[in-house]
C-alpha positions as CSV (number, residue, x, y, z in Angstrom):
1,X,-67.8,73.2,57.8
2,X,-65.0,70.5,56.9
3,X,-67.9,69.5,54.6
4,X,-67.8,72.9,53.1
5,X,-64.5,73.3,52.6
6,X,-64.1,69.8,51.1
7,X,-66.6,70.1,48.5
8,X,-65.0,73.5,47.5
9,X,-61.6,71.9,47.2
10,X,-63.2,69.2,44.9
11,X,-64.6,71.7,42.6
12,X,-61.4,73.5,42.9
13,X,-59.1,70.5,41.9
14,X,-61.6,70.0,38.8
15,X,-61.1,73.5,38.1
16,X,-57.9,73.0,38.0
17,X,-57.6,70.3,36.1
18,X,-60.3,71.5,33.1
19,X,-57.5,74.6,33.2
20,X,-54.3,72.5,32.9
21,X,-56.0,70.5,29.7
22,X,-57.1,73.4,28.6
23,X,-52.9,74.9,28.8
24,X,-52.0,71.9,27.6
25,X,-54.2,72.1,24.8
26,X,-53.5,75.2,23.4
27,X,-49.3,74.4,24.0
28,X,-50.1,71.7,21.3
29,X,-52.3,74.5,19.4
30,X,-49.4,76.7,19.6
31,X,-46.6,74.1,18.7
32,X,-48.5,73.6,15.7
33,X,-48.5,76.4,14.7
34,X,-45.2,76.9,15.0
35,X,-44.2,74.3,13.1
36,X,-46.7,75.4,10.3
37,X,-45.0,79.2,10.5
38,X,-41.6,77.4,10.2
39,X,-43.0,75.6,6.9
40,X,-44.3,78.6,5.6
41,X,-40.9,80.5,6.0
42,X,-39.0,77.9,4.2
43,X,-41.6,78.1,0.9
44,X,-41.1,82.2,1.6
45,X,-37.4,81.5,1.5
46,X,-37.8,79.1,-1.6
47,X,-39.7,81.5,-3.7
48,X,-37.8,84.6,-2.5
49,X,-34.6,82.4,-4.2
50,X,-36.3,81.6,-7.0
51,X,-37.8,85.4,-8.1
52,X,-34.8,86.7,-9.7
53,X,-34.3,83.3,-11.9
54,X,-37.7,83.9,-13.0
55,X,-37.7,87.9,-13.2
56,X,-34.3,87.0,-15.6
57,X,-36.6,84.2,-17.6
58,X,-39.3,86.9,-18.1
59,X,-36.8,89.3,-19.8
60,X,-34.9,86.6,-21.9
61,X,-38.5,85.6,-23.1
62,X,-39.3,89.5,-23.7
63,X,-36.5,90.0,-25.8
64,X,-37.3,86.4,-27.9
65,X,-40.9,87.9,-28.2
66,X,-40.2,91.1,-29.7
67,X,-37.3,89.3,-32.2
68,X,-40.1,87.1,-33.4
69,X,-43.0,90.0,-33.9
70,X,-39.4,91.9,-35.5
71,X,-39.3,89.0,-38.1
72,X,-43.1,88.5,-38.7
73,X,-43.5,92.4,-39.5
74,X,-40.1,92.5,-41.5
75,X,-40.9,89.6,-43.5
76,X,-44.7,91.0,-44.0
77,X,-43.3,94.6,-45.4
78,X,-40.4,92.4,-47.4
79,X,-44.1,90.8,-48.8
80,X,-46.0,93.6,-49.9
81,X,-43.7,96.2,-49.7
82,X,-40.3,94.8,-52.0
């Protein structure tokens, strides 16, 4: 019986152990990951600061845009037209 009972509390201690790598493994898994999110909120955080400067780009080059196609058609009916 103290056979029994040792061989049981062999396998259980290997049990045990395959668990606590396996805890430990995914605590490294999960720290990881962590540290991944982290990195990703700090881009999110970068681009988020850097949409308006861009949005504000976009409209300045818009407006320099429609001056231009202004000047080609004004100088095409000054052309033919004058």
């Amino acid at each position: 019986m103290s056979d029994m009972s040792f061989k049981q509390a062999k396998e259980l201690i290997e049990q045990l152990e395959l668990a606590e790598l396996g805890v430990k493994q995914n605590i490294n898994g999960l720290q990881k990951v962590n540290e991944d999110l982290q990195k990703t909120f700090t881009y999110q955080e970068k681009i988020l600061d850097m949409i308006p400067k861009t949005n504000e780009k976009l409209n300045n080059l818009k407006i320099i845009v429609g001056i231009n196609i202004g000047f080609v058609i004004g100088l095409l009916i000054g052309k033919f037209f004058l």
